[in-house]
N, C-alpha and C positions, 0 to 999 in steps of 0.2 A: 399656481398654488398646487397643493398634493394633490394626487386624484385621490377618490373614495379609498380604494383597495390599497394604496400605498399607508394612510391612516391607518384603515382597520391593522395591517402589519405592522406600523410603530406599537399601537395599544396591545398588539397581542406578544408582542417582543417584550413591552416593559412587564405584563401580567407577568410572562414565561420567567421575565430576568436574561431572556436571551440580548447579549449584548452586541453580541457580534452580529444578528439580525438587525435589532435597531440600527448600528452603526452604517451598515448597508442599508438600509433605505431611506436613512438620512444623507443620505452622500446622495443614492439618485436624485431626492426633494434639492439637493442644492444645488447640484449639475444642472437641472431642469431652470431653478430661479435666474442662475448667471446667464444661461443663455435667453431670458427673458431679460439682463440687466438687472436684478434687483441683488447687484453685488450685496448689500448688506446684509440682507435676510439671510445671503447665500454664505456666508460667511460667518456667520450666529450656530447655523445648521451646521458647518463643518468645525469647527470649536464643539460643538454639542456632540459629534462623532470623535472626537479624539480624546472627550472625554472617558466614550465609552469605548476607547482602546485602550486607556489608561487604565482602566476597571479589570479588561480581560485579563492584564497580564496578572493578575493579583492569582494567591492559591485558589483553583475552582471548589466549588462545593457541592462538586459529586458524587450522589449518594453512592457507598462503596458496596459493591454487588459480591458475591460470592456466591460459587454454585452450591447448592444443594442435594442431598443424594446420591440419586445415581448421575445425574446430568454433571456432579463434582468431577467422578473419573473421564468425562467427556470432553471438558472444554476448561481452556488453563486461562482464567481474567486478569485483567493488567489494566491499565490507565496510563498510557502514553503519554510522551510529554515532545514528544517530536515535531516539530511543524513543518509544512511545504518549504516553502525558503531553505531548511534545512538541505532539505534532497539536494544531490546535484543531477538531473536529469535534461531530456532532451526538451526545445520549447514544446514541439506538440506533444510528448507526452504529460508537462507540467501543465498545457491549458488545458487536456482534456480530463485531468485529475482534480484543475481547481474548479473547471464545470461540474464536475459532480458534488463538490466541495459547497458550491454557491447554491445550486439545486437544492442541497439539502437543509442548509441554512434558511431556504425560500422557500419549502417543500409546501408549507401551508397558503401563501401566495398561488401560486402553482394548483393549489389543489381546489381553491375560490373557481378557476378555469378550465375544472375538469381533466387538468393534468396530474402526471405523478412525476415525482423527483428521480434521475437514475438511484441506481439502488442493490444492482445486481451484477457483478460485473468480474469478469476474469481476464486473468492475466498471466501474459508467457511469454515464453523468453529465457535465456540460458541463466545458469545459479549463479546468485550473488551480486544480482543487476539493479536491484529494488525490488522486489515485487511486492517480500513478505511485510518493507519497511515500509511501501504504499499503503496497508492495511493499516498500520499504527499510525503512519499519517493521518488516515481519515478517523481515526478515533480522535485523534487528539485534538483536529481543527472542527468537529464534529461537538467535541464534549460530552462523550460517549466512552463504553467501556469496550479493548478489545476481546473478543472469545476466539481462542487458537483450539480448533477443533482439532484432538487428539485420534488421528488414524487408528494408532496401534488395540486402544480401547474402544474405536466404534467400531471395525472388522473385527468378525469372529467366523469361528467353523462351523457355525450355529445354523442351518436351515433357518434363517427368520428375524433371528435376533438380530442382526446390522441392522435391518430396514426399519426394526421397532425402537434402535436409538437413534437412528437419523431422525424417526419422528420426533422422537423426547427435542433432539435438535431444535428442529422447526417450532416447534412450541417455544420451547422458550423464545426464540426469535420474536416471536407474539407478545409474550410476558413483558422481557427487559431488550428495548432497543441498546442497539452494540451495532461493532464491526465483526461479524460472522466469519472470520478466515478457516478455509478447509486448504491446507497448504497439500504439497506434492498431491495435488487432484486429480490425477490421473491414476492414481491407487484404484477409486471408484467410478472414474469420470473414463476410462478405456473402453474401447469400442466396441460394443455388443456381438460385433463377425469375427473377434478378435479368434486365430485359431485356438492359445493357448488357454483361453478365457474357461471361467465355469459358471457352473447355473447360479450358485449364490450371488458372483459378482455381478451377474448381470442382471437381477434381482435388485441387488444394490442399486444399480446404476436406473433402473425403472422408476423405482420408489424416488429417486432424489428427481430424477425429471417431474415426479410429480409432486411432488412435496415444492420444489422451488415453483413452476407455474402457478401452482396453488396460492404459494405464500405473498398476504396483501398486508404485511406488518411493518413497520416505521424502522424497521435494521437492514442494515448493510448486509450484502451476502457476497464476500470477496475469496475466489478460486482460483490459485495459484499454481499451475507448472510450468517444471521444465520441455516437458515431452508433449509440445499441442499434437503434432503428429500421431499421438496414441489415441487422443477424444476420439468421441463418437461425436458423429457431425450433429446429430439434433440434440446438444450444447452449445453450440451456439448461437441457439434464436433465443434460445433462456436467458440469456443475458441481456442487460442492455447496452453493455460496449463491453468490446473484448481489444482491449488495450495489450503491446506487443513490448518489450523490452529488449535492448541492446546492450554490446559493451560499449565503454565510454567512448567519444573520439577521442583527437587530440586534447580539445578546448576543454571536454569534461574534464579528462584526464586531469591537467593543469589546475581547475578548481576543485577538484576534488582533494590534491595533493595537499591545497593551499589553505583552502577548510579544515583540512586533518592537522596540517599544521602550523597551526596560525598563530600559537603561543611559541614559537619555535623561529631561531634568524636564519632565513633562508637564503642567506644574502652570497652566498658557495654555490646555492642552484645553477647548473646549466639548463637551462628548461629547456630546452630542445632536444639533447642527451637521454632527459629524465621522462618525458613525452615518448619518446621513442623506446625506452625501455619498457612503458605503459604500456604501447600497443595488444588489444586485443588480451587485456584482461578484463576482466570483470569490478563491479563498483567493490567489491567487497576484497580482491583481492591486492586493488592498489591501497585500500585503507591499513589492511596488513602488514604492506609493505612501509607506508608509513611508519607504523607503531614499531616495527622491525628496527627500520632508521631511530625515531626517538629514543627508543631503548638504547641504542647506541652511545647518541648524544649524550643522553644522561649518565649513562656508567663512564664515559670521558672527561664526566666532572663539566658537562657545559651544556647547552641550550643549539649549539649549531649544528643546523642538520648539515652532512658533507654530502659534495655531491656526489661522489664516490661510493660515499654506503648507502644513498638511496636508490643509485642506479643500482648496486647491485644489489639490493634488497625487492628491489622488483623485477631483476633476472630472476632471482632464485623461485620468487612466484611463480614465477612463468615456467619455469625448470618443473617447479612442483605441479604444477597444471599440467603438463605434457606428460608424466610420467602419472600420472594420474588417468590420463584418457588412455596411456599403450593399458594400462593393467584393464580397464574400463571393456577394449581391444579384446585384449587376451583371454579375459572372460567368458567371452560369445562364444558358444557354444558352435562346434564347426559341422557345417554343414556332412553329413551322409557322403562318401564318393557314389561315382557311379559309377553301379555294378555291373551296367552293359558294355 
């Protein structure tokens, strides 16, 4: 039979209306019966879960949050509608994203046993790999609102004032549970020896070390860059996983393609050609590449992608990517000769 604390989590699922809680720990109550034999029961129980999968897909009815005040110019709110499955990502990055995912679904379980759910969590990895679209994710399979913490208006030239809206931040985090994204984090999250560094930013970067330890609030706090190499290393005990991101392989590459274009007859694809054209892009630049090709298709008067205009629809990515990093290059400021 269920144990106690499995109970107490159905009743506190059905209070909540959390469905997707119930659904999971009727599924453990049934895994558990079957392997006692009592297929039937086991079986009522999983019927009874698929009901309340049937439920989730329905419109949710989450109250609609909007910021207030000052914390409006802060943080930009949205309601995601993306889910895991969506992603195309690597397996261990996709189990250690639906571990936080299940954690927080079971955070009150968890919390019966003197645990906490992860909750804190950064991530990096070159642009346009998932990182930003992992935050949406977790709002969405969450049932949560995202908040995209706006840099340009929490930085200022102000002796003081960054560190007294990062607080406004953190409060609210307290207030309305959300997914917390502070994207390009290495704006404030850069190394404190940094030569080029000044006293405000690293001011900045004090206050959020201590505001995040501090913070025991039921939201998400998700930290995205490109540049881990810029962090200050005590960032990363703050967190509780600091998950890494790649470009696609091959195999991604091919379902990502196939995702993108699924409404679309691919049946002209060389996928070995079109794989190989992928290499060492990014998840967001083969998507481009796609919609490149479909635009195509469509103004052709048809639906079939060639494989011709997708191969080179995804050279020219890659064209644009390369010519993008010599300017990136050219920019760096050149070294002093030397004078001796």
């Amino acid at each position: 039979m269920a144990t106690a604390e499995q109970v107490k989590a159905l009743l506190r699922s059905h209070t909540a209306g959390d469905d997707v809680l119930f659904r999971s720990v009727a599924l453990q109550i049934a895994a558990h019966e079957a392997t006692k034999g009592n297929d039937r029961l086991a079986m009522e129980l999983r019927d009874l879960a698929e009901k309340a999968k049937q439920r989730t897909g329905r419109p949710r009815s989450v109250p609609i949050v909007r910021p207030q005040g000052e914390l409006a110019g802060l943080v930009l709110a949205s309601y995601p509608s993306m889910r895991l499955p969506d992603m195309v990502l690597s397996e261990a990055i996709r189990t250690r994203i639906d571990d936080v995912i299940c954690q927080q679904r079971q955070r009150d379980l968890l919390r019966t046993h003197g645990l906490s759910p992860k909750r804190k969590l950064l991530l990096i990895g070159p642009p346009g790999c998932g990182k930003t679209m992992t935050a949406s994710v977790l709002a969405a399979e969450c049932d949560i609102p995202l908040f995209v913490v706006q840099l340009h208006s929490l930085i200022t030239r102000y002796m003081g004032e960054t560190a007294s809206k990062l607080h406004l931040i953190f409060d609210a985090m307290a207030q309305t549970r959300g997914v917390y994204l502070f994207d390009e984090f290495d704006a404030i999250g850069a190394t404190r020896t940094a030569g080029n560094d000044v006293g405000e930013i690293r001011r900045v970067l004090n206050s959020f070390l201590q505001f995040l330890e501090r913070d025991d609030s039921d939201s998400l706090v998700v930290a995205a860059t490109n540049f881990a190499d810029l962090l200050d290393g005590a960032l990363y005990r703050r967190f509780d996983d600091v998950i890494g991101y790649d470009a696609p392989d091959e195999t991604m590459s091919e379902k990502l393609i196939r995702n993108r274009l699924t409404s679309y007859d691919l049946s002209d694809v060389e996928w070995g050609e079109v794989v190989s054209a992928a290499r060492d892009l990014s998840h967001a630049e083969v998507a481009r590449a796609c919609d490149d090709a479909a635009r195509g298709a469509i103004l052709a008067g048809g639906k079939t992608i060639l494989n011709e205009s997708l191969v080179r629809a995804l050279r020219d990515r890659g064209g644009m990517r390369n010519l993008r990093r010599r300017m990136q290059r050219d920019e760096r400021p050149t070294p002093p000769a030397d004078s001796g």
